[in-house]
Phi, psi and omega in degrees: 000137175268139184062094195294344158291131186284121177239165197277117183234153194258102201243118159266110180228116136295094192280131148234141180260148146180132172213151195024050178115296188273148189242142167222148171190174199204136180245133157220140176233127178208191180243117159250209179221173198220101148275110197081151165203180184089197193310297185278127137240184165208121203232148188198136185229178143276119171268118167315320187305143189293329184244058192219345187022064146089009209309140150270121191257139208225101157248113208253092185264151180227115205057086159123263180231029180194136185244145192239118147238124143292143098305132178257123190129175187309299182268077162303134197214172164198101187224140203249132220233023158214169192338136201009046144269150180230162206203128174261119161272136182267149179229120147261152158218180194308342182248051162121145168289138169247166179247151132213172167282140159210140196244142154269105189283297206205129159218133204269152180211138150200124173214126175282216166266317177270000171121185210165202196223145147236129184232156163222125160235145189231187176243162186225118163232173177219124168067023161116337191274131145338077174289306192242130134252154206223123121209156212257121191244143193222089166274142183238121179251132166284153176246147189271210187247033186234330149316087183271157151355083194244000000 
């Protein structure tokens, strides 16, 4: 990855759903940290939400066209993001592990030094059936350094 430091960013990340008809979503703005840009990067938060308890989310693009996201934590995940592919992923959570598909319809990346954008949109099925369309849209600000950590 080029420039192996980690810098302090300012991350707007927008969700959106639709499963069985109905649309859902969810917006967070927080401070992370940005490792690498250009093809290859990595962005890693603390997730806010309370029942997600303090889980670290990890997105890891690679050329490009394929995203890693982890997760850490009471709801641990791994799930691979890519362009026209589909991929079986795991979701644990405090009651038990899931199998599911995850197929990526598109996925767009452009990140500089000072920050950029990453979008995806992807599918969730379980045992073949559509469950989800998804997408996750992630803007990144370097934050200077009189902004701390929180």
């Amino acid at each position: 990855m080029k420039n192996m430091k980690n810098k302090k960013v300012l991350i707007s990340i927008t969700d959106r759903h639709e499963s069985n008809g109905e649309n859902s979503g969810a917006e967070l703005i927080t401070v992370g940290t940005l490792r690498g840009w250009g093809d290859n990067y990595s962005i890693k938060y603390t997730e806010q939400d309370s029942s997600m308890k303090s889980s670290v989310t990890t997105l890891k693009v690679e050329n490009k066209s394929r995203v890693i996201m982890t997760r850490t934590g009471e709801y641990s995940t791994e799930l691979i993001i890519e362009q026209d592919k589909r991929h079986n992923c795991h979701y644990n959570t405090p009651y038990g592990e899931l199998m599911m598909g995850v197929f990526a319809r598109s996925v767009h990346s452009k990140m500089n030094p000072d920050g950029g954008e990453l979008r995806f949109l992807y599918t969730i099925d379980f045992n073949s059936g559509l469950a989800s369309v998804n997408e996750l849209k992630v803007t990144v600000k370097e934050v200077k350094d009189h902004v701390p950590l929180s």
